[in-house]
C-alpha positions as CSV (number, residue, x, y, z in Angstrom):
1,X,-160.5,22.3,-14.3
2,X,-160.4,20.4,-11.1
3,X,-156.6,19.3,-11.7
4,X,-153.0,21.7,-12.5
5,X,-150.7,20.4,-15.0
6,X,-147.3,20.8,-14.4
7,X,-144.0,19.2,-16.1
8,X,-141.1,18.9,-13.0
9,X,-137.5,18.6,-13.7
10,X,-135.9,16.1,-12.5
11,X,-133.0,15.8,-13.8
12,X,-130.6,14.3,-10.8
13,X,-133.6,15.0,-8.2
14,X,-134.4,12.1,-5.7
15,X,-137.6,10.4,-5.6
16,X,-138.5,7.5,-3.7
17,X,-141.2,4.6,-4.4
18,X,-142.5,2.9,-1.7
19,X,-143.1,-0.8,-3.9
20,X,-141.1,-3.3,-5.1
21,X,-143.4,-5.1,-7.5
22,X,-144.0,-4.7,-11.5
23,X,-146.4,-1.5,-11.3
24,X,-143.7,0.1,-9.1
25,X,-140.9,-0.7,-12.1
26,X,-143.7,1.0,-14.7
27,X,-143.4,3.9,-11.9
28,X,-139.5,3.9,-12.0
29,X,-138.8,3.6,-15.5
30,X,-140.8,6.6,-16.1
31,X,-138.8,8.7,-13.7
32,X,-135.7,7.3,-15.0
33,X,-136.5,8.3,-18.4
34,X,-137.0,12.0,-16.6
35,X,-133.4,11.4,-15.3
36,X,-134.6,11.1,-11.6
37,X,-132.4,9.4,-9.0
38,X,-134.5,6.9,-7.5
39,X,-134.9,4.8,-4.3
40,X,-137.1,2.2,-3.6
41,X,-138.5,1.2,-0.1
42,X,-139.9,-3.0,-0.4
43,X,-139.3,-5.7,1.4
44,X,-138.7,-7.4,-2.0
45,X,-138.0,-6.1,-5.4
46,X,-138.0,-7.4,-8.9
47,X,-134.5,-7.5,-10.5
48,X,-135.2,-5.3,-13.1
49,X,-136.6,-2.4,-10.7
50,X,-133.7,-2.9,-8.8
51,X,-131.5,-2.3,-11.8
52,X,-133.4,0.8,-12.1
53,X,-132.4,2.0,-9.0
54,X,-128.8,0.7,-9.1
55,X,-128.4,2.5,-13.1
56,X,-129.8,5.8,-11.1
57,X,-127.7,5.5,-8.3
58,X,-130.7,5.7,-5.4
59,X,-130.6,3.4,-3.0
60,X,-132.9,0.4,-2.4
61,X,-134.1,0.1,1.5
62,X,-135.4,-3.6,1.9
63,X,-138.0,-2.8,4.7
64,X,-141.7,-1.7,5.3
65,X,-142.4,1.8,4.9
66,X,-143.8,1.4,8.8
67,X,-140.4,-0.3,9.8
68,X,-138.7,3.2,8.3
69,X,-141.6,5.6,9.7
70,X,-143.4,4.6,12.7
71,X,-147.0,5.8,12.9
72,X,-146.9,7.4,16.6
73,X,-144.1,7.1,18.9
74,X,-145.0,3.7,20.5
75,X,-143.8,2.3,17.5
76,X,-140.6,1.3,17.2
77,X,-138.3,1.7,13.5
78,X,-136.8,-1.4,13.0
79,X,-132.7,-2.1,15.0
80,X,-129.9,-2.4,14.0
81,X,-130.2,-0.3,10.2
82,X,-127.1,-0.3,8.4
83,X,-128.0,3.7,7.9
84,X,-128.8,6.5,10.3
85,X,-131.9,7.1,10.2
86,X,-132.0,10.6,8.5
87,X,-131.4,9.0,5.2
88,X,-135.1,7.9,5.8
89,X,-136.1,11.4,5.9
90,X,-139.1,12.4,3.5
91,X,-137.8,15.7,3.2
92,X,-134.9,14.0,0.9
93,X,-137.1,13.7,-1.6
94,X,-138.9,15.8,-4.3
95,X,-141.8,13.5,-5.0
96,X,-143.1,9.7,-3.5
97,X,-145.0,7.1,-5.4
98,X,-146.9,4.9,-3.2
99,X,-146.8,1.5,-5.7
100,X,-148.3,-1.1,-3.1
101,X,-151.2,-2.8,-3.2
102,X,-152.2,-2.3,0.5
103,X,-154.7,0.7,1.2
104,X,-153.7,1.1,5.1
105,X,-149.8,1.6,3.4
106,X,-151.1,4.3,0.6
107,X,-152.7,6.2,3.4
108,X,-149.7,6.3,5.6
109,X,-147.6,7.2,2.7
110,X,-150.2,10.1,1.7
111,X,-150.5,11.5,5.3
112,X,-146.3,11.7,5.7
113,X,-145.6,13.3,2.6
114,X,-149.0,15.9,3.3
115,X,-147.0,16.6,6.9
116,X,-143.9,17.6,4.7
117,X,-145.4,19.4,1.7
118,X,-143.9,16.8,-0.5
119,X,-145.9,15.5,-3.8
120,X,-147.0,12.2,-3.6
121,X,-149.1,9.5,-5.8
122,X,-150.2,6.4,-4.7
123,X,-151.1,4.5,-7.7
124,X,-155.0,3.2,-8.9
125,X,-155.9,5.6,-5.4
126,X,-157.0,8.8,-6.0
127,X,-157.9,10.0,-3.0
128,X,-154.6,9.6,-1.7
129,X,-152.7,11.6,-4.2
130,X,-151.8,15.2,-4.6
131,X,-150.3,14.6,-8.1
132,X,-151.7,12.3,-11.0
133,X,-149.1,10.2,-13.3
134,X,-150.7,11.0,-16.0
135,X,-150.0,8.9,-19.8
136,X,-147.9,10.3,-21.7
137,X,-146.9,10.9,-25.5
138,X,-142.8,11.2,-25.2
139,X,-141.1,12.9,-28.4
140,X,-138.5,14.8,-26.5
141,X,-138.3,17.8,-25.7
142,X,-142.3,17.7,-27.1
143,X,-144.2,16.0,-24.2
144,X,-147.3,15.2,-24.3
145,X,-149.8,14.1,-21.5
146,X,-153.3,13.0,-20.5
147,X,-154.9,12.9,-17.5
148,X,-158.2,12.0,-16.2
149,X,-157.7,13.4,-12.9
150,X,-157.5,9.3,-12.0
151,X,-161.0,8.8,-12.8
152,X,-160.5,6.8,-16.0
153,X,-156.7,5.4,-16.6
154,X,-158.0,3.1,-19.5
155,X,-159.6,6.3,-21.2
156,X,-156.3,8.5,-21.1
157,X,-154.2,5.5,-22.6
158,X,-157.0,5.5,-25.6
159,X,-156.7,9.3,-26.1
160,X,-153.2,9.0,-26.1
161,X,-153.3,6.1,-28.7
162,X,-154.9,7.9,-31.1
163,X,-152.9,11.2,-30.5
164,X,-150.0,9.3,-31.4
165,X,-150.9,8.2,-34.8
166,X,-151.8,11.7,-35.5
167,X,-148.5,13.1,-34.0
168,X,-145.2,12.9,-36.3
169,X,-141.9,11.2,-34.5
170,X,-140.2,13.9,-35.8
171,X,-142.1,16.6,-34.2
172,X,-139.3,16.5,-31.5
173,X,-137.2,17.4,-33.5
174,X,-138.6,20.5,-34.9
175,X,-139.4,21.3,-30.8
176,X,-135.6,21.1,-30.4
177,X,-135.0,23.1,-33.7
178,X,-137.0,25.8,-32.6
179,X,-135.2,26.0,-29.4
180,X,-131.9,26.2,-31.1
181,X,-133.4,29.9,-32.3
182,X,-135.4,30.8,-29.4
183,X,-133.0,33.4,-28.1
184,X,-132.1,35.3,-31.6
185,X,-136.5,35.4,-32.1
186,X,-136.6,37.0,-29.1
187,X,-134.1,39.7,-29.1
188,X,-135.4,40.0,-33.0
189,X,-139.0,40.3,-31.9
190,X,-139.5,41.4,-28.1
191,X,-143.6,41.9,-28.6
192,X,-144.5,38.7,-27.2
193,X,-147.8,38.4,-29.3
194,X,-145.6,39.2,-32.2
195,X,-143.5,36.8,-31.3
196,X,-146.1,34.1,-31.5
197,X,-147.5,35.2,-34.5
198,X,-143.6,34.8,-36.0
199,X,-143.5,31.0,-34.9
200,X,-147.3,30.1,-35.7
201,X,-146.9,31.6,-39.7
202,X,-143.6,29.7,-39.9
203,X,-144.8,26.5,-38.7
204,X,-147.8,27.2,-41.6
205,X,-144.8,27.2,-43.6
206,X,-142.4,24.6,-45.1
207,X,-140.2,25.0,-42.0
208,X,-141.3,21.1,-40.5
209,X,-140.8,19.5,-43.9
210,X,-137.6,20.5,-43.9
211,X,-136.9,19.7,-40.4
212,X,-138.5,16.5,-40.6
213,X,-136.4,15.6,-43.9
214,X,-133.3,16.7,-41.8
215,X,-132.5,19.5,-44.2
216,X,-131.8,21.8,-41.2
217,X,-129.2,23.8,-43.8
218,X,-132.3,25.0,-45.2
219,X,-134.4,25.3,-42.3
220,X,-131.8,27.8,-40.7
221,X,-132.2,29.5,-44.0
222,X,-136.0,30.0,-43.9
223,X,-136.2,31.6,-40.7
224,X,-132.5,33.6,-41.2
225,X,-135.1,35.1,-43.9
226,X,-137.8,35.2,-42.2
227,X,-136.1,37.0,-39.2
228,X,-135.0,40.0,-42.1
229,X,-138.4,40.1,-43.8
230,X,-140.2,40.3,-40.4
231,X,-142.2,43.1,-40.1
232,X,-145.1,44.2,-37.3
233,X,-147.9,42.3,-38.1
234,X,-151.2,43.7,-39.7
235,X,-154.4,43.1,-38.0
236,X,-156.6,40.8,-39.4
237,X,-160.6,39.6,-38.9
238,X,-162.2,36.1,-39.0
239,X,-165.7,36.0,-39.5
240,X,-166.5,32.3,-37.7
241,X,-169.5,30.9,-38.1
242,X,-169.7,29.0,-34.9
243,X,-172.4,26.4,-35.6
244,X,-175.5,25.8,-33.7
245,X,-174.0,24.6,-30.4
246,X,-172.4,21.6,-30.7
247,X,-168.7,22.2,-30.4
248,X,-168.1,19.1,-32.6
249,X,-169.7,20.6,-35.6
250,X,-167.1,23.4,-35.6
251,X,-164.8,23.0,-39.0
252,X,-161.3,22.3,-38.9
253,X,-160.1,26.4,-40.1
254,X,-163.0,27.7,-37.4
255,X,-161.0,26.3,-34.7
256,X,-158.0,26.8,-36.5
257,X,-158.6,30.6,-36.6
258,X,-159.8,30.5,-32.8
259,X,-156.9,28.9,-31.6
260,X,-154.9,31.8,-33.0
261,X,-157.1,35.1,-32.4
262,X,-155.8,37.3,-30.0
263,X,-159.3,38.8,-29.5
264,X,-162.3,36.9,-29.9
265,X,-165.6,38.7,-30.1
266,X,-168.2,36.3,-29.6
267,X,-172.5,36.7,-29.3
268,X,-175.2,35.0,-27.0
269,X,-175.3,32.2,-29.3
270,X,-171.7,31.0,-28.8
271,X,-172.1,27.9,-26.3
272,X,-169.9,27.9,-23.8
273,X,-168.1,24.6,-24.5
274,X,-167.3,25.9,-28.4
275,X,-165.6,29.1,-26.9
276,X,-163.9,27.5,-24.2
277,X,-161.8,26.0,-27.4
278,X,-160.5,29.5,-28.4
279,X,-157.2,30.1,-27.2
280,X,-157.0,30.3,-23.6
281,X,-155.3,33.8,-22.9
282,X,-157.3,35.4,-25.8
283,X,-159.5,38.7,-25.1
284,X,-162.8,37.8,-24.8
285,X,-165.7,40.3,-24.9
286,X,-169.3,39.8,-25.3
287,X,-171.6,41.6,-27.7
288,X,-174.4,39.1,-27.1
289,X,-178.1,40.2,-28.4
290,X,-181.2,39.4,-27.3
291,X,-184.7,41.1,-28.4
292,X,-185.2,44.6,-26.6
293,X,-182.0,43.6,-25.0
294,X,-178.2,44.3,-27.1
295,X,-175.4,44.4,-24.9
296,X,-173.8,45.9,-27.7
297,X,-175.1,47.9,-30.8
298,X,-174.3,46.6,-34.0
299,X,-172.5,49.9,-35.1
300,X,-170.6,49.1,-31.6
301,X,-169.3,45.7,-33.1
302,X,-169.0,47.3,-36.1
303,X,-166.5,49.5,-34.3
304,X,-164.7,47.0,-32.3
305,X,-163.8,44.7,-35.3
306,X,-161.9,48.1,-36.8
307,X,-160.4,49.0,-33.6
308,X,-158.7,45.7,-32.2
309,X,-157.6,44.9,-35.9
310,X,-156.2,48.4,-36.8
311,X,-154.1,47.7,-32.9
312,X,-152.7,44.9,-35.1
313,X,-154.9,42.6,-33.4
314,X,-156.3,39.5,-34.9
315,X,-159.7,39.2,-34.2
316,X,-162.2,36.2,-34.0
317,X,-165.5,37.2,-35.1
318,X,-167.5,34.6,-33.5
319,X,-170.9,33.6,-34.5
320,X,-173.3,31.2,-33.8
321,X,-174.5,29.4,-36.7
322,X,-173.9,30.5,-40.0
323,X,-172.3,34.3,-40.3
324,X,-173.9,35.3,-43.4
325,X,-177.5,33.5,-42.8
326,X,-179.4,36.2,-40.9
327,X,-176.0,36.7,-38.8
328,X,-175.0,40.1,-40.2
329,X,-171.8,38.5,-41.8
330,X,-172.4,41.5,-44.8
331,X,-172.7,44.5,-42.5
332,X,-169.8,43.5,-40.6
333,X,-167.3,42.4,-43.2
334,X,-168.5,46.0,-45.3
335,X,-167.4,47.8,-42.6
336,X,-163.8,46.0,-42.4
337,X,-163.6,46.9,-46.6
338,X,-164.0,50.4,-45.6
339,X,-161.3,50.6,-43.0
340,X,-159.2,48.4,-45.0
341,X,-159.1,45.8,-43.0
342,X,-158.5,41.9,-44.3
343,X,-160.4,39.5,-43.4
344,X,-161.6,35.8,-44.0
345,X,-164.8,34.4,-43.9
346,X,-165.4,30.8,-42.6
347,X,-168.8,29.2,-42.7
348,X,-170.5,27.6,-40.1
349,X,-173.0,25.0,-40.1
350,X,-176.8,26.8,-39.8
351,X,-179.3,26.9,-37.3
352,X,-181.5,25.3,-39.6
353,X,-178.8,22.6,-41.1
354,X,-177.8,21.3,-37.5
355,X,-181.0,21.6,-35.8
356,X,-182.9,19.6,-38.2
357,X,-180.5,17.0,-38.3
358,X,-180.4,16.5,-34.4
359,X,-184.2,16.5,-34.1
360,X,-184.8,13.7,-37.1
361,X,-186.1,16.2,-39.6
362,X,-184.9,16.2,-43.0
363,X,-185.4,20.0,-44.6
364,X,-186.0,18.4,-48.5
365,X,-187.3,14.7,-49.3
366,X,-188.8,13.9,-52.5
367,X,-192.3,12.8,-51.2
368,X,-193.1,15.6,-49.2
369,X,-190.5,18.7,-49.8
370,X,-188.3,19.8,-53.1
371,X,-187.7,23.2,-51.7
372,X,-186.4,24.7,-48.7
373,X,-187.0,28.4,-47.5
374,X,-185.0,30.4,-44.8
375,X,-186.7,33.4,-42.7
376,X,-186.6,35.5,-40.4
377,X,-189.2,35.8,-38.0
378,X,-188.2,39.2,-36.1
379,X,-191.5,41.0,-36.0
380,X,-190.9,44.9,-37.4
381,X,-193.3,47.5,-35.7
382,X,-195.3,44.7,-34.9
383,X,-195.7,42.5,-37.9
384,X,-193.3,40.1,-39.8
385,X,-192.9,41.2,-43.3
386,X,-192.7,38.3,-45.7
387,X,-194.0,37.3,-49.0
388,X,-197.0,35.2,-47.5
389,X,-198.3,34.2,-50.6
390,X,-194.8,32.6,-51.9
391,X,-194.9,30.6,-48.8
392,X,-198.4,28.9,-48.9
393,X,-196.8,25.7,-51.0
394,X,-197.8,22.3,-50.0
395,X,-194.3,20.5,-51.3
396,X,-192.0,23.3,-49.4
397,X,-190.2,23.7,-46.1
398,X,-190.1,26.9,-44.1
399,X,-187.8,27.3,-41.5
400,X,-188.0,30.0,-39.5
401,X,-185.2,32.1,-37.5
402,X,-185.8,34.3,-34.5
403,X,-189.5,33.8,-35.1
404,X,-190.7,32.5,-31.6
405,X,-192.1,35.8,-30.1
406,X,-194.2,36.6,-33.2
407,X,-194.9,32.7,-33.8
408,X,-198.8,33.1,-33.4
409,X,-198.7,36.1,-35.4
410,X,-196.7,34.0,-38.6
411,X,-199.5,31.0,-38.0
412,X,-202.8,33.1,-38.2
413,X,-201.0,34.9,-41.6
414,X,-200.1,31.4,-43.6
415,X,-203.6,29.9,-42.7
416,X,-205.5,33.0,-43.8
417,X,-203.2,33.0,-47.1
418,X,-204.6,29.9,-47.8
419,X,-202.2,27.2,-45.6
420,X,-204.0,24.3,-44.1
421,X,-204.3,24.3,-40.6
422,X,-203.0,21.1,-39.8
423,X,-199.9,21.6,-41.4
424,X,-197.0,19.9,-39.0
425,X,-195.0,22.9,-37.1
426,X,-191.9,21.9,-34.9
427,X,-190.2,24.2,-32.8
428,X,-186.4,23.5,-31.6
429,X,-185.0,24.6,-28.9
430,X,-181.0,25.2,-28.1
431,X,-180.8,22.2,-31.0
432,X,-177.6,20.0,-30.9
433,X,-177.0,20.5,-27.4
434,X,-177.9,18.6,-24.5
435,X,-180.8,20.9,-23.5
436,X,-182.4,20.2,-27.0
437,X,-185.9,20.2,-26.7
438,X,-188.7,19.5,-29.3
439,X,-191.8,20.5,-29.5
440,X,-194.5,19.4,-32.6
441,X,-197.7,20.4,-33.2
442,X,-199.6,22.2,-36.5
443,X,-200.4,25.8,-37.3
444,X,-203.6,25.6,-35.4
445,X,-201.8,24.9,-32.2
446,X,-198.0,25.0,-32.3
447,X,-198.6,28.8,-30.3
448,X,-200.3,27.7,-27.4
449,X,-197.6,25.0,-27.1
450,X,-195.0,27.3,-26.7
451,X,-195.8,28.4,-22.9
452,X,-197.4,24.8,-22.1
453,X,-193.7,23.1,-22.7
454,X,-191.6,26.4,-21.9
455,X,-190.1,27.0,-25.1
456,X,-187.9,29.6,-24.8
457,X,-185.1,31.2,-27.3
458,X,-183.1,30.3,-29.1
459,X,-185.5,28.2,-30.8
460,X,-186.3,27.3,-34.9
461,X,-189.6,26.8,-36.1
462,X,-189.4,24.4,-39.3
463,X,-193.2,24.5,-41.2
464,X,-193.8,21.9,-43.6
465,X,-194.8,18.3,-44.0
466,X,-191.7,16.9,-43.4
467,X,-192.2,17.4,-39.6
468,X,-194.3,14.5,-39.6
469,X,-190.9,12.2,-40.0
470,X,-189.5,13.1,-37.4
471,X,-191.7,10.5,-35.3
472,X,-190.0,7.9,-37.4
473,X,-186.0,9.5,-37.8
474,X,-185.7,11.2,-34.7
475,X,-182.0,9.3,-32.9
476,X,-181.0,12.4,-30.3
């Protein structure tokens, strides 16, 4: 995060822009709407920022900002002002906007307010800024903004297009609402995570119809209930399934149910983007495993789920891929019956799914493949048991999970079972991420490939003829 977002108050505060053109009116009417007293220093100003300034009572200065604050001391401020010259003072101010369209000015500006520790913008010039106007979605006292940290203006306005056509008018109101009954919630429920969880299952509930039908008799009703029926919440697990890496594969209840976890529990196949969506001051621990190499034991996890639920917790179970596709969804979600814990299990798109899609392989067509076959390819005391006669099928697809370190193993057992040599292999590695890579070759070969193009894991191994469309379908 290379910016801090911050809201100010300032209601009544002075602020000063240094501009009297149109982009310093934008400037002004924002602040104005923030209830900011503002003054303008411009040789000239528009009649409507001047308004602005008359309606807030500031005060409108009509000289250069170097005629009010002379760069060394052989500069002279301009004679005869009609004020002293501490109402010039920078310290007045809480914040400066720098709305001119001269660099040498912006700079000056910057390096004033940087001597006094005041926040300044000077507008379309980032470098001369220690704050960033960002665009904003208003629906009082819900405020909204996006920032780009000045690197894309055009880009934030977009975002904040679209947000507003998701975003009800009336959400505002049920901000305000809420407020109205912040204070009773709190002495009700002084556990601030139980606090949260009060507000997040009432706004699941038909609290914002009715607020945004403006039946607020009702409304106060609902949560005057709510507030008797409250009880400490139970702990609850979400098995996730995480998806292969992109973090825009996710389903809408996956990040849903990470937004809301108070502890997530994620493994090594959790990208970093898709957990840096859970909720930000979540507990996060890592139970990543990697062959010859667990962080944490299953039975560990296992133990971990019970304990942070049975604390009342609600726990994130996040998995990469698909939980109960050779993810250990069962084992885990047995465990939970047997404590008595609830859970839910959300399904995420597979390894196999996603990664064939992003490398241009379909898993079934009807020239080549009308069945698909998942396995696992984790060697046990040193061979991979699986039913190698079942899988010698000319019109099938194998795709293969975890099966990289006993890949040349796998290949010398299908083409002694009777498999053709030349049957097209791909492996994929870290699929539907940028550091995709794809590797092709057949049976007879795919194995020595693996070192030549440094394959390493997490990689899928797909085996059938449908491999050999990929040279045509392939669009990552």
């Amino acid at each position: 995060m290379d910016i801090f977002p911050i809201s100010l108050k300032l209601q009544a505060e002075p602020c000063l822009i240094v501009g009297g053109g149109h982009v310093a009116y934008r400037k002004a009417y924002l602040l104005q709407q923030a209830g900011a007293s503002i003054s303008v220093i411009a040789p000239e100003i528009e009649d409507e920022l001047l308004k602005i300034v008359e309606q807030s009572k500031g005060q409108y200065f009509p000289y250069t900002f170097q005629q009010l604050f002379p760069q060394n001391n052989n500069e002279q401020a301009i004679q005869n002002l009609e004020l002293e010259q501490s109402h010039f003072e920078l310290k007045h101010y809480r914040l400066v906007i720098a709305a001119t369209d001269q660099k040498e000015t912006n700079q000056q500006v910057f390096n004033a307010c940087e001597a006094e520790k005041i926040l300044v913008n000077s507008v379309d010039d980032p470098p001369h800024c220690r704050f960033m106007v960002p665009a904003i979605i208003d629906r009082s006292p819900l405020i909204i903004s996006v920032a780009t940290n000045g690197q894309s203006p055009v880009l934030s306005r977009q975002i904040r297009t679209q947000l507003e056509a998701s975003i009800p008018h009336a959400m505002g109101k049920l901000a305000a609402f809420s407020g109205q009954w912040r204070k009773a919630v709190k002495e009700k429920i002084v556990n601030p995570d139980e606090r949260r969880i009060f507000w997040e299952d009432l706004y699941a509930s038909p609290l914002k119809e009715h607020v945004f039908n403006d039946r607020l008799a009702e409304a106060n009703q609902l949560i005057e209930q709510a507030l008797i029926e409250w009880s400490k919440p139970k702990g609850e697990v979400y098995l996730v399934g995480a998806g292969p890496g992109d973090p825009e594969l996710l389903t809408l209840k996956a990040l849903r149910l990470m937004q809301q976890a108070d502890v997530v529990i994620y493994d090594r196949l959790v990208s970093e983007p898709i957990l840096n969506l859970c909720r930000r001051d979540a507990i996060k621990v890592y139970v990543g495993k990697a062959r010859s190499n667990h962080s944490v034991p299953q039975e560990g996890i296992n133990a971990l789920l019970v304990k942070y639920a049975s604390e009342g917790k609600r726990v994130c179970r996040l998995k990469g891929g698909d939980p109960f596709i050779f993810g250990r969804g069962g084992e885990e979600i047995q465990e939970l019956f047997a404590a008595g814990i609830s859970f839910q299990v959300v399904p995420g798109i597979t390894a196999a799914s996603g990664c064939s899609a992003y490398a241009g392989i379909p898993l079934t067509h009807r020239d080549y493949a009308q069945s698909v076959r998942f396995l696992t390819g984790h060697l046990k005391e040193g061979s991979p048991e699986l039913p190698w006669d079942e899988l010698v099928y000319e019109h099938q697809t194998l795709v293969l999970y975890m099966g990289l370190m006993g890949l040349e193993t796998i290949c010398q057992k299908l083409i002694a079972h009777g498999q053709r040599p030349d049957m097209p292999v791909a492996l994929i590695s870290k699929g539907t991420t940028p550091e995709q890579k794809v590797v092709v070759g057949t049976l007879a070969d795919i194995a020595a490939k693996v070192t030549e193009h440094q394959i390493h894991a997490p990689t899928l191994t797909i085996i059938g003829e449908v491999v050999s469309l990929r040279e045509q379908l392939q669009w990552q």
